[in-house]
DOKOL-987132 format. One record per residue (C-alpha): x, y, z; residue number from 1; chain. Coordinates in Angstrom, 1 decimal. Layout:
BEGIN
px=X&py=Y&pz=Z&num=NUM&cadena=A
...
***
This chain:
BEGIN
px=0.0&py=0.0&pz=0.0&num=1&cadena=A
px=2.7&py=2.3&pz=1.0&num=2&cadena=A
px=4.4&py=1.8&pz=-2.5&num=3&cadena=A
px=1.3&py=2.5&pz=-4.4&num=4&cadena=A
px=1.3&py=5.8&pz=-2.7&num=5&cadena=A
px=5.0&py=6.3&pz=-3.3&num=6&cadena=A
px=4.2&py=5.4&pz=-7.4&num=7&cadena=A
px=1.5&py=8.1&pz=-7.1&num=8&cadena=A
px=3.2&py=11.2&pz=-5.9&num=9&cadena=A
px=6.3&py=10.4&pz=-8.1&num=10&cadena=A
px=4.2&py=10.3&pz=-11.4&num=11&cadena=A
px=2.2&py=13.9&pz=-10.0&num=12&cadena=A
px=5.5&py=15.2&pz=-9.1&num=13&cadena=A
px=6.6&py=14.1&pz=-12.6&num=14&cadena=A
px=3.6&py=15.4&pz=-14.7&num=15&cadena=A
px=3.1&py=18.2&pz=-13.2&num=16&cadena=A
px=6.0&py=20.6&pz=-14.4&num=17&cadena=A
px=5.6&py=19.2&pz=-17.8&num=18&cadena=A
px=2.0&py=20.2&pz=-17.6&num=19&cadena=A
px=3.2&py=23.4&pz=-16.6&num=20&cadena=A
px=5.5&py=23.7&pz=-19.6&num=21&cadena=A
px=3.0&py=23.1&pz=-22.0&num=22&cadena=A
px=1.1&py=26.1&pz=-20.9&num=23&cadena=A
px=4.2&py=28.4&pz=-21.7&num=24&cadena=A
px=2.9&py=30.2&pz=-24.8&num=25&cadena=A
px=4.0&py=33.3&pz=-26.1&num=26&cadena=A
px=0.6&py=35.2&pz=-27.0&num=27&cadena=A
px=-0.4&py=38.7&pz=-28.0&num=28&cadena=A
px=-0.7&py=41.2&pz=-25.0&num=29&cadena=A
px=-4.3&py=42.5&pz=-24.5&num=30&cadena=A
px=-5.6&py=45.4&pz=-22.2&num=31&cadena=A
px=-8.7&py=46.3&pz=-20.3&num=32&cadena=A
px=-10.8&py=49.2&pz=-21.6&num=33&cadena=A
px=-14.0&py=50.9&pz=-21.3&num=34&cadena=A
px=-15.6&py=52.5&pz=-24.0&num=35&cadena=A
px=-18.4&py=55.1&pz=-23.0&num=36&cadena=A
px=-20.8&py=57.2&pz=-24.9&num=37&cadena=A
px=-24.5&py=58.7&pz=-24.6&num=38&cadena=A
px=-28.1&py=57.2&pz=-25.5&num=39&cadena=A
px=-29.8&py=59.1&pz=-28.5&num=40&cadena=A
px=-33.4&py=58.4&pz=-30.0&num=41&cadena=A
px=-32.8&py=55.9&pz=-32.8&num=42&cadena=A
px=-35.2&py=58.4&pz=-35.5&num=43&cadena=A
px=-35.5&py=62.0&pz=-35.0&num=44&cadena=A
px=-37.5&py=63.9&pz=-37.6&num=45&cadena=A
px=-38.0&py=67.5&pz=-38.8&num=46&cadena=A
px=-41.0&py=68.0&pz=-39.1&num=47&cadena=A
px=-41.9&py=70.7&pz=-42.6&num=48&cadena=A
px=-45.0&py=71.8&pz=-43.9&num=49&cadena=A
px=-46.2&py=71.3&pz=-47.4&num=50&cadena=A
px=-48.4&py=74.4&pz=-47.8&num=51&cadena=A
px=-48.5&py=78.1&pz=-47.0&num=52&cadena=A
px=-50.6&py=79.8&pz=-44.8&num=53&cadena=A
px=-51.5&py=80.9&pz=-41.0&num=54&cadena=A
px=-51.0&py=78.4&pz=-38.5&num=55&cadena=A
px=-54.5&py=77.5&pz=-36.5&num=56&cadena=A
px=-53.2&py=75.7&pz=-34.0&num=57&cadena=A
px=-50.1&py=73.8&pz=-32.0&num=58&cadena=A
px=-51.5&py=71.0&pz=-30.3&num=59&cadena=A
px=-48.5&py=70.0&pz=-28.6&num=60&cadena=A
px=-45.2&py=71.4&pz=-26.8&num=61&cadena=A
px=-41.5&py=70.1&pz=-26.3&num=62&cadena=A
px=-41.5&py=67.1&pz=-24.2&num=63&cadena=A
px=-45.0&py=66.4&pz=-25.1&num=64&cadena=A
px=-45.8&py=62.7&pz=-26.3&num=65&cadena=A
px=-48.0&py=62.7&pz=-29.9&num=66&cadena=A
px=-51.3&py=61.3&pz=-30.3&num=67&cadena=A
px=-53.8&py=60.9&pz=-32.7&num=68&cadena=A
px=-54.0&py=64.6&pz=-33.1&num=69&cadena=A
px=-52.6&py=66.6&pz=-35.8&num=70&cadena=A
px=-49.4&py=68.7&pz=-34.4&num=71&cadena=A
px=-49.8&py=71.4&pz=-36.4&num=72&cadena=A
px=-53.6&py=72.8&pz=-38.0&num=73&cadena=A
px=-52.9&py=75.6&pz=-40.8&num=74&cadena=A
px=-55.5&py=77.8&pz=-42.1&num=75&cadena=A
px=-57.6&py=76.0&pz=-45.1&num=76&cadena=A
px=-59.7&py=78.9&pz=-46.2&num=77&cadena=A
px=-58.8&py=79.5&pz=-49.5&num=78&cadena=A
px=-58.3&py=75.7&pz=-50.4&num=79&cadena=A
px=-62.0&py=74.9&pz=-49.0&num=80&cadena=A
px=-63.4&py=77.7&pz=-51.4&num=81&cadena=A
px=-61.6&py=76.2&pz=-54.3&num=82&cadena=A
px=-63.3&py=72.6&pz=-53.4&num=83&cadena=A
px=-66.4&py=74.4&pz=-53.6&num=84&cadena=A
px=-66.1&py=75.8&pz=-56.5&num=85&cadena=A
px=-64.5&py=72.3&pz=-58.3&num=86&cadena=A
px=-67.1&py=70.7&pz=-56.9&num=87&cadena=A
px=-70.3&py=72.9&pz=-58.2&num=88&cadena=A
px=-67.9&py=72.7&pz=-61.7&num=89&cadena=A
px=-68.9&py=68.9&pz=-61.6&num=90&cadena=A
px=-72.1&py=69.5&pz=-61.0&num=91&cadena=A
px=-72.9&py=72.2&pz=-64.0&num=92&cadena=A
px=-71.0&py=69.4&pz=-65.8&num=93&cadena=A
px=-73.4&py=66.2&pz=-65.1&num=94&cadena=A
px=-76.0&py=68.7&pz=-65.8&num=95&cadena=A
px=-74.9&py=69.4&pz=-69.3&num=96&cadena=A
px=-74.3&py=65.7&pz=-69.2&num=97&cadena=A
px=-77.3&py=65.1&pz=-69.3&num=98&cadena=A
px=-79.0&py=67.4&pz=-71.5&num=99&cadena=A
px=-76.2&py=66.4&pz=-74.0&num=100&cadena=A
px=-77.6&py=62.6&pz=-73.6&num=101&cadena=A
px=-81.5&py=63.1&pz=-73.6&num=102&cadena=A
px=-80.3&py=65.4&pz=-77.0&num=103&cadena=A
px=-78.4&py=62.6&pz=-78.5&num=104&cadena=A
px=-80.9&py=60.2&pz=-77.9&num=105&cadena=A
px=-83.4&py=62.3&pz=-79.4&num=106&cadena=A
px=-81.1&py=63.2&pz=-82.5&num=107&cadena=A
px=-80.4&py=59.5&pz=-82.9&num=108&cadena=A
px=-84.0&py=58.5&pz=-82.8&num=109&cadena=A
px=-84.8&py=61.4&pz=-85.6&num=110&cadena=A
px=-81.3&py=60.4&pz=-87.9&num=111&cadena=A
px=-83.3&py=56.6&pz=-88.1&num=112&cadena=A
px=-86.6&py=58.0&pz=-89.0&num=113&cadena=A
px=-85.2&py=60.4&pz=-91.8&num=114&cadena=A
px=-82.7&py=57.9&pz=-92.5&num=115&cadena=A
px=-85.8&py=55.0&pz=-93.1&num=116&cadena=A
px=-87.4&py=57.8&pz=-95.1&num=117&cadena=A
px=-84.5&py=58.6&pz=-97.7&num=118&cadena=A
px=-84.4&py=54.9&pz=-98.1&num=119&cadena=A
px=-87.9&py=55.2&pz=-99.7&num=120&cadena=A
px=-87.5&py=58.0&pz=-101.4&num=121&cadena=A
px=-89.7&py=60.1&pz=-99.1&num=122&cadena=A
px=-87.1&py=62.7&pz=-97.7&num=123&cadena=A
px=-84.6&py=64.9&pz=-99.5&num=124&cadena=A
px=-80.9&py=63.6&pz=-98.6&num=125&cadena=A
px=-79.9&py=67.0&pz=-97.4&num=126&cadena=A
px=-82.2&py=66.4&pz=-94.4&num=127&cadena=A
px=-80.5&py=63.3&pz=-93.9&num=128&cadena=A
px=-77.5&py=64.8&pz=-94.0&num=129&cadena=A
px=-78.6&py=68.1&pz=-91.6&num=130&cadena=A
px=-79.8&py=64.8&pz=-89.1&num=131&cadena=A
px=-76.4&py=63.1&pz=-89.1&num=132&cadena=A
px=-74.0&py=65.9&pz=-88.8&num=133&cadena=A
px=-76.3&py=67.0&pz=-85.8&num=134&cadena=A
px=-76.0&py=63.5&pz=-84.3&num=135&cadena=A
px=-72.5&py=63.7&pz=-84.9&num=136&cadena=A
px=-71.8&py=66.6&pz=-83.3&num=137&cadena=A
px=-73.8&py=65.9&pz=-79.9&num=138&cadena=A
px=-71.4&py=62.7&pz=-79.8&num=139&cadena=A
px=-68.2&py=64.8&pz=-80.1&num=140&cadena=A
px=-69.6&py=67.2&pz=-77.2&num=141&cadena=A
px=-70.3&py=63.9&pz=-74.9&num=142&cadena=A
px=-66.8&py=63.3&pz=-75.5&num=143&cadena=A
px=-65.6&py=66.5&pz=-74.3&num=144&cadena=A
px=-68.0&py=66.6&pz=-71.2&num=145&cadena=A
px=-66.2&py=63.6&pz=-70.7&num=146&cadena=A
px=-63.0&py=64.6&pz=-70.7&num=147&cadena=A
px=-64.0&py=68.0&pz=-68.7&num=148&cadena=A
px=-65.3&py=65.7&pz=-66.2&num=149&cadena=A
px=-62.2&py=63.6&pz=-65.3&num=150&cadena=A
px=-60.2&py=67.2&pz=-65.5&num=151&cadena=A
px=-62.4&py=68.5&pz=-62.6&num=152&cadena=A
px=-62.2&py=65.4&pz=-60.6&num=153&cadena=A
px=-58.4&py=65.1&pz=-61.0&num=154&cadena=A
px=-58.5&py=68.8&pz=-59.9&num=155&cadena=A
px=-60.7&py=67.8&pz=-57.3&num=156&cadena=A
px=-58.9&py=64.9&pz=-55.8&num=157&cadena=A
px=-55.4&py=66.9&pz=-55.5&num=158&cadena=A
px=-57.1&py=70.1&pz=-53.8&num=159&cadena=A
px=-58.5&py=67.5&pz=-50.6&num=160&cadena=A
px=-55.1&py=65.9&pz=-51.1&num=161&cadena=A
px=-53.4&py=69.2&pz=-50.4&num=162&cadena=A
px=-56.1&py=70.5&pz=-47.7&num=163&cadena=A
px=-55.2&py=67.3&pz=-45.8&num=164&cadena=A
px=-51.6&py=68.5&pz=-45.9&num=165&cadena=A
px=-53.0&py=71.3&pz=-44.0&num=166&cadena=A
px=-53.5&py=69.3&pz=-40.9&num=167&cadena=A
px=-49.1&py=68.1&pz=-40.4&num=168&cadena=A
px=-49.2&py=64.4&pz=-38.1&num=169&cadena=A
px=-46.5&py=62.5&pz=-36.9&num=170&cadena=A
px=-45.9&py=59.0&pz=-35.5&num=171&cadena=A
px=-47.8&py=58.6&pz=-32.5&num=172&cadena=A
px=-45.7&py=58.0&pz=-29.2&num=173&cadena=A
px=-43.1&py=59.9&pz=-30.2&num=174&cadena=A
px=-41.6&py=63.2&pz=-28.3&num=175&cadena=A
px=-41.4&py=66.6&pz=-29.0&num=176&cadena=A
px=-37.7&py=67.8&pz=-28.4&num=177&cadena=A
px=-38.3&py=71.3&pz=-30.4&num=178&cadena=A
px=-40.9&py=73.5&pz=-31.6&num=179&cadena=A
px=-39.7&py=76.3&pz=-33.7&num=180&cadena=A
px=-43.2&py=77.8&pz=-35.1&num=181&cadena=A
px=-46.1&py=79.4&pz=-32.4&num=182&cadena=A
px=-50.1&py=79.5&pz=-33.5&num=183&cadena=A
px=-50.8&py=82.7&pz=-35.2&num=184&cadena=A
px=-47.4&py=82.6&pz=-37.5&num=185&cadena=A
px=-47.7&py=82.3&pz=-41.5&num=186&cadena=A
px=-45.6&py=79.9&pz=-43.0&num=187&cadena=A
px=-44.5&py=78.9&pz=-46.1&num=188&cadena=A
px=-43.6&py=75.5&pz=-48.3&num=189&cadena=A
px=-40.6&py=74.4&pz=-46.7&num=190&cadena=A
px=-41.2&py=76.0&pz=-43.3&num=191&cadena=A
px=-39.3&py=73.5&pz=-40.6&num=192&cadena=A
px=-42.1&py=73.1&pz=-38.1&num=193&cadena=A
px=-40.7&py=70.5&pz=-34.8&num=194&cadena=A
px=-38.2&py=68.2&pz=-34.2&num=195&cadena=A
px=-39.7&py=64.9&pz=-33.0&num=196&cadena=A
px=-38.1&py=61.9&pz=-31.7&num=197&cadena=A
px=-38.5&py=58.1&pz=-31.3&num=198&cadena=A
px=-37.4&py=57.2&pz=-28.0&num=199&cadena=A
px=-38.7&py=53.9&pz=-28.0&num=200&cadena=A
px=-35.2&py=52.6&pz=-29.0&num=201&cadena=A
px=-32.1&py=54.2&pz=-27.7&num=202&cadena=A
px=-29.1&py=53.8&pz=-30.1&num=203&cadena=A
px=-25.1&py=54.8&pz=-28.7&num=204&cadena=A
px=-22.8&py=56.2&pz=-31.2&num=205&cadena=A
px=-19.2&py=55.3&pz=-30.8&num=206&cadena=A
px=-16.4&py=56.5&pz=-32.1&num=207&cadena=A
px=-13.8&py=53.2&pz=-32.1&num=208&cadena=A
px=-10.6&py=52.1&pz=-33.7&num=209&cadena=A
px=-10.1&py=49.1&pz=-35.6&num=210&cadena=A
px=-9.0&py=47.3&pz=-32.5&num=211&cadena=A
px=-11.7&py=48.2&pz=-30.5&num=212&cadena=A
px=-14.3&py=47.7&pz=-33.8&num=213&cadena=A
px=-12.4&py=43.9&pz=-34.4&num=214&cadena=A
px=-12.9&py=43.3&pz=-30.1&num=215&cadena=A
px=-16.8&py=44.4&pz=-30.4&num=216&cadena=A
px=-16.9&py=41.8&pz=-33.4&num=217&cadena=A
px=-16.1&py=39.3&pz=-31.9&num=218&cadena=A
px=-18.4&py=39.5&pz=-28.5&num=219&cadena=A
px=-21.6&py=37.6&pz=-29.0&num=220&cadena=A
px=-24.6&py=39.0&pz=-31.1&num=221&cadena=A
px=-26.2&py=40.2&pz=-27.9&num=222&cadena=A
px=-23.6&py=41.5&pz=-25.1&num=223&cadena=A
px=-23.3&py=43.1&pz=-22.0&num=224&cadena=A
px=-23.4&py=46.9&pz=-21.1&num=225&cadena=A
px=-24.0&py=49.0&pz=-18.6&num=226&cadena=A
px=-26.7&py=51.9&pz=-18.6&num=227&cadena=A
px=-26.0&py=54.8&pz=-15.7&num=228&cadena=A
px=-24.9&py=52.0&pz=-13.8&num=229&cadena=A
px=-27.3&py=49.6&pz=-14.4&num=230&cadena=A
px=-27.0&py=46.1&pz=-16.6&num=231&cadena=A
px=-28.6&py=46.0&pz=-20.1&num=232&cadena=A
px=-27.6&py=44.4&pz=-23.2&num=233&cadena=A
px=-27.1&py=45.9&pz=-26.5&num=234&cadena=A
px=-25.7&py=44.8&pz=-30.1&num=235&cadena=A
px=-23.9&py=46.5&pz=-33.1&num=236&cadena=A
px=-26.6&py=48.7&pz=-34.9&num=237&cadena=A
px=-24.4&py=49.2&pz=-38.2&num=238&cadena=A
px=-21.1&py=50.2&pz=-38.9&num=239&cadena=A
px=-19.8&py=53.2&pz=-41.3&num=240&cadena=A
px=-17.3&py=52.2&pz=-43.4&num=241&cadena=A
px=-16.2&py=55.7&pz=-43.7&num=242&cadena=A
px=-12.7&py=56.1&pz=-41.9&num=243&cadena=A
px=-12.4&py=60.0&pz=-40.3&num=244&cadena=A
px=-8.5&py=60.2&pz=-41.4&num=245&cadena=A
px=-8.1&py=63.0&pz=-38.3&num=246&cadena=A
px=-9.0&py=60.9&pz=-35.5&num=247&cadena=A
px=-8.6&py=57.8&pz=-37.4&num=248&cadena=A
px=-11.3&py=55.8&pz=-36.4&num=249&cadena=A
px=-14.7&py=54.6&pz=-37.8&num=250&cadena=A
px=-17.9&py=55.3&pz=-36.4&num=251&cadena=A
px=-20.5&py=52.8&pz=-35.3&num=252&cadena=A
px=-23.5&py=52.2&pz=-33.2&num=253&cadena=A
px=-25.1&py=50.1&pz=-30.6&num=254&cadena=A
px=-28.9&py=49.8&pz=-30.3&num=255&cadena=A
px=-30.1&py=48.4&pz=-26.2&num=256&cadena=A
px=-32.0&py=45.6&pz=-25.6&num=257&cadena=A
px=-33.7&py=44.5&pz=-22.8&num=258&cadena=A
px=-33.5&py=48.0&pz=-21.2&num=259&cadena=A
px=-36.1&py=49.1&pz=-19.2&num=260&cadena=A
px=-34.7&py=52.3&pz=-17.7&num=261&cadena=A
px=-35.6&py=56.0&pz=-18.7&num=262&cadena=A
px=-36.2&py=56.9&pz=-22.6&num=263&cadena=A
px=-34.5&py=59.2&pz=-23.1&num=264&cadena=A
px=-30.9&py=60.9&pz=-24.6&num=265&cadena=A
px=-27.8&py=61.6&pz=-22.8&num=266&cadena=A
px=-27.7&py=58.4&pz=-20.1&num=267&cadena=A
px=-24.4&py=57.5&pz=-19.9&num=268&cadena=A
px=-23.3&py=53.6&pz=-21.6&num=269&cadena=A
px=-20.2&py=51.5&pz=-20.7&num=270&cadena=A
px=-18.8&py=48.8&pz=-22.8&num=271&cadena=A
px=-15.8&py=46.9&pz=-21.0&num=272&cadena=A
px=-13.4&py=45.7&pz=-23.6&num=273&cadena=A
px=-9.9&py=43.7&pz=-24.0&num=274&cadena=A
px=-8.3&py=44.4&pz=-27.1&num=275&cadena=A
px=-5.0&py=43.5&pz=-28.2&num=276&cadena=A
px=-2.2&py=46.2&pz=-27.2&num=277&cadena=A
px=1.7&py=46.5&pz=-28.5&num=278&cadena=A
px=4.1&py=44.1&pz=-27.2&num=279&cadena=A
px=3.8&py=40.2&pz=-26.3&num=280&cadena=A
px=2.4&py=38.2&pz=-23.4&num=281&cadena=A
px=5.3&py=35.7&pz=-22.4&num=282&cadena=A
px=4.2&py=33.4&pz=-18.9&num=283&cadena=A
px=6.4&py=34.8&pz=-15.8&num=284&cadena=A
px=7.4&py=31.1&pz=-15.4&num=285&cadena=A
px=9.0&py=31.3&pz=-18.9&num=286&cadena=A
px=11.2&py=34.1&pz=-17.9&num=287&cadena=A
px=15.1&py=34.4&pz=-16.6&num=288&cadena=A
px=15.9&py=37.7&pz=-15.0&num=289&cadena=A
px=19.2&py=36.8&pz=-13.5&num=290&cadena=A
px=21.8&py=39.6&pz=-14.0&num=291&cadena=A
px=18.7&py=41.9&pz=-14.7&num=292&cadena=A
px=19.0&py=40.7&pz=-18.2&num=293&cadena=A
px=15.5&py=39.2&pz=-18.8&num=294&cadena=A
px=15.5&py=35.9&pz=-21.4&num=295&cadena=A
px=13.4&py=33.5&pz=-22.2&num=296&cadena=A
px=14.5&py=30.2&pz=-23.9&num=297&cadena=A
px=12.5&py=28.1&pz=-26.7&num=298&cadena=A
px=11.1&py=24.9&pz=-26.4&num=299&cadena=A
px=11.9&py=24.2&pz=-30.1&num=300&cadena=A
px=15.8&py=24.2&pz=-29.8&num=301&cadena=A
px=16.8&py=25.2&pz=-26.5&num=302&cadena=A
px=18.0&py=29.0&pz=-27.6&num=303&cadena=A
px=17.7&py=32.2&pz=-25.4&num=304&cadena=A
px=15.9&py=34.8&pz=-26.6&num=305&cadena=A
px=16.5&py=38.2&pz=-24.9&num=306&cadena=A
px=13.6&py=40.3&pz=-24.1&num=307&cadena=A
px=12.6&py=44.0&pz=-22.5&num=308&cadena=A
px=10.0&py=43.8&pz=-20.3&num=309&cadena=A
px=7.3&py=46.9&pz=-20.8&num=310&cadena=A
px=4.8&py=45.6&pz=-17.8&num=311&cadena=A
px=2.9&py=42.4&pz=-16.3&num=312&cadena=A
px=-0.2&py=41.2&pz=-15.0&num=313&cadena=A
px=-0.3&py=38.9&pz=-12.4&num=314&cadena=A
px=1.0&py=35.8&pz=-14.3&num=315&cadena=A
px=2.6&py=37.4&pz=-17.5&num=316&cadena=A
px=4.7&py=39.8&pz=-18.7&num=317&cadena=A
px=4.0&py=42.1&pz=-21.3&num=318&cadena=A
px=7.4&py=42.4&pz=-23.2&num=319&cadena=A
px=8.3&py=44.6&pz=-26.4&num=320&cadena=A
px=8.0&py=43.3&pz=-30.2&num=321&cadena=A
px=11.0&py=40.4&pz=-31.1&num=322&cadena=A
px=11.6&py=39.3&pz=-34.7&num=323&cadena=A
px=11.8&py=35.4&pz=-33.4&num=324&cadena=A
px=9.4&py=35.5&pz=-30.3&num=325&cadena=A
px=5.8&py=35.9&pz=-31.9&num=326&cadena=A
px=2.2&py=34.5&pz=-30.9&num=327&cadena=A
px=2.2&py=30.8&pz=-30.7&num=328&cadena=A
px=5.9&py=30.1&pz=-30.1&num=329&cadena=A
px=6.5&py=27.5&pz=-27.1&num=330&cadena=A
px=9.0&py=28.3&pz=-24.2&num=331&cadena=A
px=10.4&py=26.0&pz=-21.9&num=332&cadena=A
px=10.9&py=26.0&pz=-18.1&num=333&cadena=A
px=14.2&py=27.6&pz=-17.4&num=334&cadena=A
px=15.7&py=26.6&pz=-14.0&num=335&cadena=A
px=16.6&py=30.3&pz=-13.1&num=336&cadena=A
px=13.1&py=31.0&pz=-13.6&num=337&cadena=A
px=12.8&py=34.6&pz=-10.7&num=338&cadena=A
px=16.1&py=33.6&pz=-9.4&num=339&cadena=A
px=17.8&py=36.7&pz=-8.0&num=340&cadena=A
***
């Protein structure tokens, strides 16, 4: 029994340093960093009016949430009294409509008769003639009732089109941030009215480089932030691929999910990171710093490799860039390992 347990502890004592020594990797150093930036409304609108005149009314004020009500009512005077009068021009026109149809019939009915009467010889042709040119003509005015028709009911159809453009709507739920225009002003085409905004999704523009856009890549599809202080979750809205040359980075944003705090702009988001920095993560077991002349020595064929040491972490140190050492390259266990 004894020598069983003797067996055991030489093997662990054995395997366990080689163990060790396969974990001595040379790997790219990475930092710790926070990016932070501010909620916005994911849509904000200008809101512009189509038509000219006096505004009615303002039916709501910054910070006010929409509804079914128009936001802004302008003055449709002068485009009611052209309805009225497009609409009494259809009306004169079905009149003459119909006169034109009970006088076609009738010319129609007496073009037969005179036309069975030349046929036997008992009515001079000319009368014939008079009968059919009159039909004839009564068919070509029919026509151009016709067309005068669908003229004043095209007219008609854009004037309500443009008096509905009178009464200016926007999405319900969202928030008035700015009015620029008070009840009483005149206004033409063009006029900007409001700003509204959707808060119902809160977007954070960011401002990253391309180590910081390559980190965010490659979180998952859904990943932790923090909103004021409180956990949410958010995921990469779009990217531009645009690169600013004078800060040289790209711009990009995250839309929340899951959040539940206050709608609105300006809450402050912040999105730990580790991204890859300058320099080469070598295992502290890895390194010699007899002499104060840090080495390290490779697995592969037993050479030392001379380093400069920029900082650590608690079990690495971050050392400077080296043509041989690179990410992936195995060290060995050197005996001096921390000896003074």
């Amino acid at each position: 029994m004894r020598q069983t347990v003797c067996w055991f502890l030489l093997l662990f004592l054995i395997s366990k340093p080689l163990a060790a020594e396969d974990d001595l990797v040379v790997k790219a150093a990475t930092k710790e960093i926070v990016l932070t930036g501010y909620t916005r409304s994911e849509t904000t609108v200008t809101v512009s009016s189509e038509v000219s005149g006096k505004v009615l009314r303002v039916n709501y004020d910054v910070g006010d949430v929409t509804g079914s009500k128009a936001f802004f009512e302008i003055d449709p005077t002068f485009i009611n009294l052209e309805i009225e009068s497009t609409v009494q021009s259809i009306e004169n026109v079905r009149v003459s409509q119909a006169k034109n149809r009970s006088r076609r019939d009738f010319l129609e009915k007496e073009y037969i008769r005179l036309e069975n009467l030349f046929k036997r010889n008992s009515t001079a042709e000319s009368k014939r003639d008079t009968a059919a040119e009159d039909l004839s003509q009564a068919r070509i005015e029919s026509q151009s009732l016709s067309v005068e028709m669908a003229i004043l009911k095209a007219k008609l159809k854009e004037l309500r089109e443009r008096k509905r453009r009178h009464s200016i709507v926007v999405p319900a739920g969202w928030i008035v941030v700015k009015k620029m225009v008070e009840a009483g002003e005149i206004i033409v085409p063009g006029t900007p009215l409001a700003k509204v905004a959707d808060y119902g999704t809160l977007v954070v523009p960011l401002s990253v480089s391309s180590r910081e856009l390559n980190a965010i890549q490659d979180l998952p599809p859904t990943f932790a932030i923090t909103v004021e202080g409180r956990s949410s979750k958010a995921a990469l809205n779009w990217i531009n691929p645009e690169f600013d040359e004078k800060t040289r980075k790209l711009s990009i944003e995250l839309v929340l999910r899951d959040y539940f705090g206050p709608r609105r702009g300006g809450l402050l988001c912040r999105l730990p990171l580790r991204i890859e920095s300058d320099g080469l993560l070598i295992p502290k077991m890895a390194v010699t710093r007899r002499f104060e002349n840090p080495r390290v020595k490779l697995k592969k064929n037993g050479q030392f490799v001379q380093i400069i040491i920029l900082g650590e972490t608690q079990e690495a140190f971050i050392v400077g860039q080296n043509s041989i050492l690179a990410p992936g390259v195995r060290l060995a266990t050197n005996s001096e390992t921390n000896s003074p």
